[in-house]
Every structure is written in structure tokens, then in C-alpha cells.
N, C-alpha and C positions, 0 to 999 in steps of 0.2 A: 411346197408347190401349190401355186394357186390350185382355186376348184373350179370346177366348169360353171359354169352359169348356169339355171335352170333352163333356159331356152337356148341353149346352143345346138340343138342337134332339132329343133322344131321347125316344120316348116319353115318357110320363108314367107314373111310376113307380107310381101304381095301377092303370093298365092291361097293367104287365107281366106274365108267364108265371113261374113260375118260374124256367126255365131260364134266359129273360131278366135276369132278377135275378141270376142267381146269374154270368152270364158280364160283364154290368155290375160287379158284385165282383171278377173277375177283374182286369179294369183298374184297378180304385183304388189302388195298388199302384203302378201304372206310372205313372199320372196323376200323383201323387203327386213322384217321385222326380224326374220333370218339371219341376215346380214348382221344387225343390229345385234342380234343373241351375239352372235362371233365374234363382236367385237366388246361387248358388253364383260366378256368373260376371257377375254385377253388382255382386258384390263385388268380386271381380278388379279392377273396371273403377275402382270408385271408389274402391280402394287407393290403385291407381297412381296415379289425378287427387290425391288426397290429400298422398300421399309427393310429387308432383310441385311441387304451390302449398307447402307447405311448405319445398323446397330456394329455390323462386323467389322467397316472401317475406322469407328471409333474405339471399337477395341484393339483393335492392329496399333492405332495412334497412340495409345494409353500404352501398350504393351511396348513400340519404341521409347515412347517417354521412359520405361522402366530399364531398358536399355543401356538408353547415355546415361541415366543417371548410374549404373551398374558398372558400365565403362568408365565415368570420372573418378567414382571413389575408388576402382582399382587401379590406374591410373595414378591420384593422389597417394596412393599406397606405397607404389612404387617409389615415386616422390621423396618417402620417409627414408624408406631402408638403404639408397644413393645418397642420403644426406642434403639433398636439394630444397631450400627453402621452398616456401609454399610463396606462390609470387603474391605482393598483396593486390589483394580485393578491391576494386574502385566501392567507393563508398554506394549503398543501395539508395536509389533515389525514389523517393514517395509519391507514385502515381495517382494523379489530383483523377483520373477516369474511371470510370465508375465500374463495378466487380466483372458486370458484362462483356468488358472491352479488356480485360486483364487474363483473360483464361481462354485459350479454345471452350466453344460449346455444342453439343450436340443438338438437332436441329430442335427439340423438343425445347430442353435448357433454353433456344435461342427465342423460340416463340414466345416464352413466358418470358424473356427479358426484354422484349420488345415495348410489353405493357409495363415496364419500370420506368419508361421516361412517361414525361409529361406530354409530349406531342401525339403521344401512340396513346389516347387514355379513353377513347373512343371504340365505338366494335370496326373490326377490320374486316376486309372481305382475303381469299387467300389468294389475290394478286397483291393486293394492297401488305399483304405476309409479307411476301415474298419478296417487296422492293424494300421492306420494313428491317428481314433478319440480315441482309448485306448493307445496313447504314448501321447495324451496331457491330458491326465484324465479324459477323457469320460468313466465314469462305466456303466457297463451292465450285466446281470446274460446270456443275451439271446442266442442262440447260435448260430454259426457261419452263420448257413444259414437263420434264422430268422435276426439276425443283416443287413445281405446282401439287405434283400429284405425292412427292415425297409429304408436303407441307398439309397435303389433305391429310394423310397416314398417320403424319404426329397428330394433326389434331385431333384425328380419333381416338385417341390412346388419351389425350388429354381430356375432353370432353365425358368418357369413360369413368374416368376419373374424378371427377368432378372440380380439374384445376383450369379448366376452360367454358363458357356457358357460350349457347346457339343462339342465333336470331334467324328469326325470318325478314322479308325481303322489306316487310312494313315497319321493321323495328320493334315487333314484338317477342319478347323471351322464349323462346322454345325447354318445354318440359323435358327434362334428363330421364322423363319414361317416355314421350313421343320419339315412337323410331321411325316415324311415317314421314313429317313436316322437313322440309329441305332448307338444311339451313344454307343460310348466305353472307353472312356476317358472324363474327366470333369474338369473346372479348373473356380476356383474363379473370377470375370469380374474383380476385381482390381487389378487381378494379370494380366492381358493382356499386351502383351509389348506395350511401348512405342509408337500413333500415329496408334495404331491397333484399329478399334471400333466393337463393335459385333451388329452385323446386324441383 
């Protein structure tokens, strides 16, 4: 249920006084930053649900993967003890594309293979992510700005880490102890040039 407004029940602003008016000014300001809290921290909230259903659907996926595979060799089982040849195998054909594009990956996984191509070998901003992990086949139903804030999430875990390095907006390194400087730009540690160390 929304909340009332702080001025719902105040006079009515053509029967104010001046002074009136002008100490209602006073609080817009405050009112304001208010708002901002409440949303600042329903962000929070549905970060973490975010980053959360995303580790959980990749384990749900893994856990069918273990499935069907649990279901064919029973299956094949069967197969034996009816006497039923095993039908043969189309010959396995040797995928010329690259490990990335061969395996589902978790978004984390998919970040960091982004910086395996050569096109991606530059710091990226997380829109510039984001068009980046669904050109190496990173699937997603989510939607643009749920993806966004999913792709902020990994990066923190990765930057944490130290398998991801920060830039500021001028293209300068951001320090892995500055928690203050906002990054805006991101780029894989093995992509760092030559003789460069991230600090």
C-alpha cells in the first residue's frame, strides 16, 4: 500500500501565509531524499532476490542435467536385459566454436568469457555487458533492466575477487581497496596490458 505523502492532510496551498510556504520549502528537500532512502534500499532488497534466483536456477539446471542423464543410462539398462541393440551413435562432430558457445554458462562464467574474444578486449560499461553476454550465448528471458542489475551483482563477486578490475569514467584504474570511486567501466584482470598489475 502506498504511503501518504507528507503533505496530504496540510493545508491547502492557497490558503497558505507566506511563511507557510516558504517552511513547506523547507522540507522538500528532506521529503525528497526520503523517497530516495526507499528506493535506494528496495534496491538492496531486490539485488539480492536477483543474485539469489539466479545461483538457484543454475542449480535446478545442473540438477536436471543430472536427471536425463540418470534417466538414459536407466533406460539404456533396460535396453541390455530385453536384448535390444544399442542403436548406433551418429558419429560426434568436432565443434570448430569456441568453449564459451559449447556449454550453458552462469552469468559470472559468461562475463568473463566475453573478454575471451578479441572484439571484447577493451573495458566495458554494464550495458555494453549486457549486449556482450547474449552475442556469446548467454540465454536469458529477464529483462533489460533486471539483466542490468543481475550483471552489476556478478560483477561484484568478481571484482571481489580480483578476476575483474574497475575503471572510472576518465579511464583510470580504480584501486581493489577504493570502495568510494564509482566505477563505470570493467575489464577482465587477463585482459590487463602487458607489465600493468591491478593493485
Amino acid at each position: 500500500m502506498d504511503q501518504a505523502l507528507p503533505f496530504e492532510n496540510a493545508k491547502p496551498v492557497q490558503e497558505m501565509t507566506i511563511a507557510e510556504i516558504g517552511a513547506a520549502l523547507e522540507h522538500v528537500t528532506r521529503w525528497i531524499e526520503a523517497e530516495r532512502v526507499r528506493e535506494r534500499d528496495a534496491r538492496k532488497v531486490y539485488d539480492a532476490v536477483a543474485s539469489e534466483v539466479e545461483d538457484r536456477v543454475s542449480k535446478i539446471r545442473a540438477y536436471a542435467e543430472r536427471l536425463l542423464r540418470a534417466n538414459r543410462d536407466k533406460m539404456a539398462a533396460f535396453d541390455g536385459l530385453l536384448g535390444v541393440k544399442p542403436a548406433q551413435s551418429a558419429p560426434v562432430r568436432t565443434s570448430k566454436a569456441p568453449a564459451y558457445l559449447q556449454e550453458p554458462k552462469n552469468l559470472g562464467e559468461a562475463i568473463l568469457a566475453v573478454w575471451q574474444q578479441d572484439r571484447f578486449a577493451e573495458p566495458l560499461t554494464t550495458d555494453e555487458l549486457a549486449d556482450a553476454v547474449k552475442s556469446i550465448g548467454y540465454e536469458t528471458a529477464a529483462a533489460p533492466a533486471s539483466l542490468k542489475s543481475s550483471i552489476n551483482q556478478a560483477l561484484a563477486k568478481l571484482c571481489k575477487v580480483g578476476r575483474v578490475i574497475r575503471y572510472r569514467a576518465d579511464g583510470t584504474m580504480i584501486d581493489s581497496k577504493d570502495k568510494t570511486s564509482r566505477a563505470r567501466k570493467y575489464l577482465a584482470a587477463t585482459r590487463l596490458p602487458e607489465g600493468v598489475i591491478a593493485e
